[in-house]
C-alpha positions in Angstrom: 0.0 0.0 0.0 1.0 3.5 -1.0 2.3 5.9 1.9 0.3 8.7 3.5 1.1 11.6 5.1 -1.3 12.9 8.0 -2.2 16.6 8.6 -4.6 19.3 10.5 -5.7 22.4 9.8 -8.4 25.1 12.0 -11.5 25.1 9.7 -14.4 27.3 10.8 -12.5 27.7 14.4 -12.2 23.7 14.7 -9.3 21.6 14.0 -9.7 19.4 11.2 -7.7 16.1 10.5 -7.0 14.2 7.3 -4.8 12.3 5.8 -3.2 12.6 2.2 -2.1 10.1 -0.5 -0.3 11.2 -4.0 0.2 14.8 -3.3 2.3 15.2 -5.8 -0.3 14.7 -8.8 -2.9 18.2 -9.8 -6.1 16.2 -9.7 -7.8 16.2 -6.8 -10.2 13.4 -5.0 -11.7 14.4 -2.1 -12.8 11.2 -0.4 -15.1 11.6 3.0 -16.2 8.3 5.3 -19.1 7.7 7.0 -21.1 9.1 9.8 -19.1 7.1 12.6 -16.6 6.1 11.0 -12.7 7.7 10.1 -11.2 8.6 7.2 -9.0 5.4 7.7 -12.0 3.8 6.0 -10.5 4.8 2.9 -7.0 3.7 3.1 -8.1 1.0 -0.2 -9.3 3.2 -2.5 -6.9 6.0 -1.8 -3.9 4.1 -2.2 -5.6 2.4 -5.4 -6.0 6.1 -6.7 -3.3 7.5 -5.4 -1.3 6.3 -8.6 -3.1 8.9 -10.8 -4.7 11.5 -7.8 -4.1 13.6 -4.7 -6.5 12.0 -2.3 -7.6 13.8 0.2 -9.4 12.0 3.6 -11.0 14.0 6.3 -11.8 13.1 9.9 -15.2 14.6 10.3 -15.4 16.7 13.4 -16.3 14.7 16.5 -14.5 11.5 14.9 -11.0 9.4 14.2 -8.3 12.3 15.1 -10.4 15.7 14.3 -11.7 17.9 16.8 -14.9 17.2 19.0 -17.7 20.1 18.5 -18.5 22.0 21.8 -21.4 22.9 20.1 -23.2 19.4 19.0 -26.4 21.0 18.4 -25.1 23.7 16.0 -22.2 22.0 14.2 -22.4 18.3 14.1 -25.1 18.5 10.6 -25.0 18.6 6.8 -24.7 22.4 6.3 -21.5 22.6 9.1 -20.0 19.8 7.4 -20.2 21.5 4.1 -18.6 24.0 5.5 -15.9 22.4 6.5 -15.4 21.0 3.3 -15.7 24.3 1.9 -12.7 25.6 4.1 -10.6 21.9 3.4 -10.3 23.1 -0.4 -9.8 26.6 -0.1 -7.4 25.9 2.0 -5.5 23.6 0.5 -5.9 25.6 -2.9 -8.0 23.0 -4.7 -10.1 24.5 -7.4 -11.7 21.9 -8.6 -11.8 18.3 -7.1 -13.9 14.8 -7.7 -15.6 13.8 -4.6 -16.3 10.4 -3.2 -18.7 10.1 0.0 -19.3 6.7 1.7 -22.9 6.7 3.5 -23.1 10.5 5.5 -19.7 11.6 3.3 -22.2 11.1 0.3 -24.8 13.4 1.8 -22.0 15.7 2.3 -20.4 15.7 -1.1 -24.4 16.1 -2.4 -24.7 19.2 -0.3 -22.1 20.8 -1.1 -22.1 20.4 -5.0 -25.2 22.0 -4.4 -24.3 25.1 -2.4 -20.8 25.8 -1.1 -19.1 23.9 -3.7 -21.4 24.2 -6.4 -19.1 24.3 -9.6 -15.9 23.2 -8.2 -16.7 19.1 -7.6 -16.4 18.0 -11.4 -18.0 14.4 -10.5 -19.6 13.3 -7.3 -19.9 9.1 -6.7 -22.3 8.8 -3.5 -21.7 5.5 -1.7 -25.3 3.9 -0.9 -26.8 6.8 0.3 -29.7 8.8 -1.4 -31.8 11.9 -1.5 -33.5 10.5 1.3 -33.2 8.0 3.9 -35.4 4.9 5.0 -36.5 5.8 7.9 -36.5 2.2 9.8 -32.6 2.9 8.9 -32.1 5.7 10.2 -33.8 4.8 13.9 -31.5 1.8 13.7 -28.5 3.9 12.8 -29.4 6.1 15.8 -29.7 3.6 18.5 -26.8 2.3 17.6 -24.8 5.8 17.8 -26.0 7.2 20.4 -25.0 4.3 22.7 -21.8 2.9 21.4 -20.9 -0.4 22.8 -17.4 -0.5 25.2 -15.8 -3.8 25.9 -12.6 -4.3 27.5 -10.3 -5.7 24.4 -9.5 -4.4 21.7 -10.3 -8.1 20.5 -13.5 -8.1 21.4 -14.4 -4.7 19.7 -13.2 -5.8 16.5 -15.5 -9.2 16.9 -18.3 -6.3 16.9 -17.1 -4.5 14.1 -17.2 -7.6 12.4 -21.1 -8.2 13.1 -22.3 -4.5 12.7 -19.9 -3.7 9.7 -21.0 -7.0 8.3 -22.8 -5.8 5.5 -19.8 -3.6 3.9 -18.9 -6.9 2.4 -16.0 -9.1 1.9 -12.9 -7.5 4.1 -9.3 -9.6 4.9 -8.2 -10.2 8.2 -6.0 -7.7 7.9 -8.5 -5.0 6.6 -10.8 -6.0 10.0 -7.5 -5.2 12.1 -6.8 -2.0 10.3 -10.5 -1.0 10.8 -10.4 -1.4 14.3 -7.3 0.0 15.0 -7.8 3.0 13.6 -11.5 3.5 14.8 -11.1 2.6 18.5 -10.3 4.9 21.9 -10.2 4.1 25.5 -12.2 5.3 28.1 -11.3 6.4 31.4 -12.2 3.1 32.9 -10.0 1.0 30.5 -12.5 0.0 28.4 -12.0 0.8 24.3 -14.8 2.2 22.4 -15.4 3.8 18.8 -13.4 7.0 17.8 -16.0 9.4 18.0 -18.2 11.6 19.8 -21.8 10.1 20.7 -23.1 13.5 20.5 -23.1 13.0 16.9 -26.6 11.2 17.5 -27.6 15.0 17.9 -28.0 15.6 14.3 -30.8 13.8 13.8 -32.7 15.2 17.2 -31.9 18.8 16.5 -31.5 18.5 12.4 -34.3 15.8 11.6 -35.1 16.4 7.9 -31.0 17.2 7.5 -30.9 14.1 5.1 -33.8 15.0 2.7 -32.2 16.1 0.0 -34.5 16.0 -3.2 -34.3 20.1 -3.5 -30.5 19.8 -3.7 -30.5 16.8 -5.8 -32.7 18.0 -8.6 -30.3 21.3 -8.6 -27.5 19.2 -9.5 -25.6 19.6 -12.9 -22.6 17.0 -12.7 -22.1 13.5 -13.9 -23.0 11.6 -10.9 -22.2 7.8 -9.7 -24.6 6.1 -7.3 -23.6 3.0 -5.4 -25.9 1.0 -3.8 -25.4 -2.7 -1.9 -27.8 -4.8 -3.1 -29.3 -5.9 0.4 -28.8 -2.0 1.8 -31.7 -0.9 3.8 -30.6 3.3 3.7 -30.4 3.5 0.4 -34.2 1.5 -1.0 -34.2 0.8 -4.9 -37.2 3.0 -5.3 -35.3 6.2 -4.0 -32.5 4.6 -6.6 -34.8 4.6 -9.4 -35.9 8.2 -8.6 -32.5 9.3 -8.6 -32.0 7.6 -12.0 -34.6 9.7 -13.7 -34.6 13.2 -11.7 -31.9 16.2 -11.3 -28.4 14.7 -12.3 -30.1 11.5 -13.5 -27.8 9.6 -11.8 -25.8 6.3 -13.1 -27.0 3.6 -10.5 -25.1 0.6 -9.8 -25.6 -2.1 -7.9 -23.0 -4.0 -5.6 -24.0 -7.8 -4.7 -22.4 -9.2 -1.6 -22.8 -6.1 0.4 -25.4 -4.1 2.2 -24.7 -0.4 3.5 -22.1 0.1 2.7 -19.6 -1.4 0.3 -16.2 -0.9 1.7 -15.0 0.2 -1.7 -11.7 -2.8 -1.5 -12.4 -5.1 -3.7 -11.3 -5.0 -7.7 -14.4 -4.5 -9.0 -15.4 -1.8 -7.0 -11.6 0.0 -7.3 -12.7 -0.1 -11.5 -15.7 1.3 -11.0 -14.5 4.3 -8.9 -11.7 4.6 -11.5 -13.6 4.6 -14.7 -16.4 7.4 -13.3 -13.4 9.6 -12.3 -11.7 9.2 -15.8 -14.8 10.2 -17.5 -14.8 6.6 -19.2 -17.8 5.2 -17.6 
């Protein structure tokens, strides 16, 4: 695997971490994880276009090494995190990038081609999330988040990462490690948990329609990529279908072997990203 470097700057007063892969190529990916996840989760596909792009990977505030927000309420939604991104580029001089959005990173990348960066992502690929959300997932991913589970190994958490991350798909052993290595902190009493804030739960109490985005998506004028896992219940194939035939008119495809989401690791789905991003697909 490629190397990365690892970095931090102060975006909209809060310290932002991400790590980097082929800086020294123009074209820009901006590639952004999921909503309690770390932008770790993208070491495969980085490194896989790392031999043609700069990759950029955020830790959204409140997870993996980025700042928590002392002001949950206010900062830990969709139009903060645009924001943020907003603040990423300009300060790292991108112009124009591609962006790649796993599950919330999707919703984020769909926001802000819509406002803050409308004109300046060239092609957007949204990771099996839609204009809207199934509700039934959304109350699942909420219980879940708001309580996150603490055991005393780090063992033992990854045997949980392996049953709640089960629908991502196939991963190595090695690729289970990784992910729980990078996505796990200890609490005061000992006990290791998952890197991030549980007031990230907040967005959907004080932000509840946050991830209905059907007004933003029919603005959109950009080639757009829509992965879906086959079995996913955030991303419903109605809501694909919609997306197929309204605002972008989105190129759908659909990933067996996985629910929400695909881990974006295997061949197949490395040539997929690749051929949207070269404009060949």
């Amino acid at each position: 695997m490629s190397a990365f470097s690892s970095h931090y700057l102060r975006c909209e007063g809060r310290e932002l971490h991400y790590v980097e892969w082929g800086a020294q190529h123009d074209e820009v990916v901006i590639a952004w994880h999921g909503l309690a996840r770390t932008c770790r989760d993208m070491d495969d596909i980085a490194a896989q276009l790392s031999t043609r792009y700069r990759v950029i990977c955020p830790d959204t505030i409140g997870r993996g090494l980025s700042q928590w927000s002392p002001d949950p309420d206010a900062e830990y939604c969709l139009d903060f995190y645009a924001r943020l991104a907003e603040s990423l580029v300009d300060q790292l001089g991108i112009r124009q990038c591609h962006w790649l959005g796993t599950s919330m990173g999707g919703a984020i990348g769909l926001k802000s081609a819509a406002t803050r960066l409308r004109g300046r992502i060239r092609r957007l690929l949204i990771n099996d999330i839609g204009a809207e959300v199934a509700p039934p997932a959304l109350q699942r991913i909420r219980n879940y988040v708001g309580h996150p589970e603490a055991f005393a190994t780090v063992g033992e958490l990854e045997q949980y990462f392996r049953t709640v991350y089960k629908p991502y798909g196939w991963l190595s052993d090695a690729q289970w490690r990784r992910l729980t290595e990078t996505s796990t902190r200890r609490l005061p009493d000992g006990r290791v948990t998952s890197h991030y804030d549980p007031a990230i739960v907040r967005q959907f109490i004080a932000h509840p329609n946050d991830y209905d985005q059907w007004d933003a998506w029919d603005s959109l004028e950009l080639p757009v990529l829509v992965l879906r896992g086959i079995d996913s219940d955030l991303l419903l194939p109605d809501v694909a279908d919609a997306m197929r035939s309204r605002g972008p008119q989105a190129v759908v495809v659909t990933i067996d072997g996985c629910g929400h989401a695909p881990a974006l690791n295997t061949p197949e789905q490395f040539a997929l990203v690749e051929r949207f991003f070269a404009g060949t697909a």
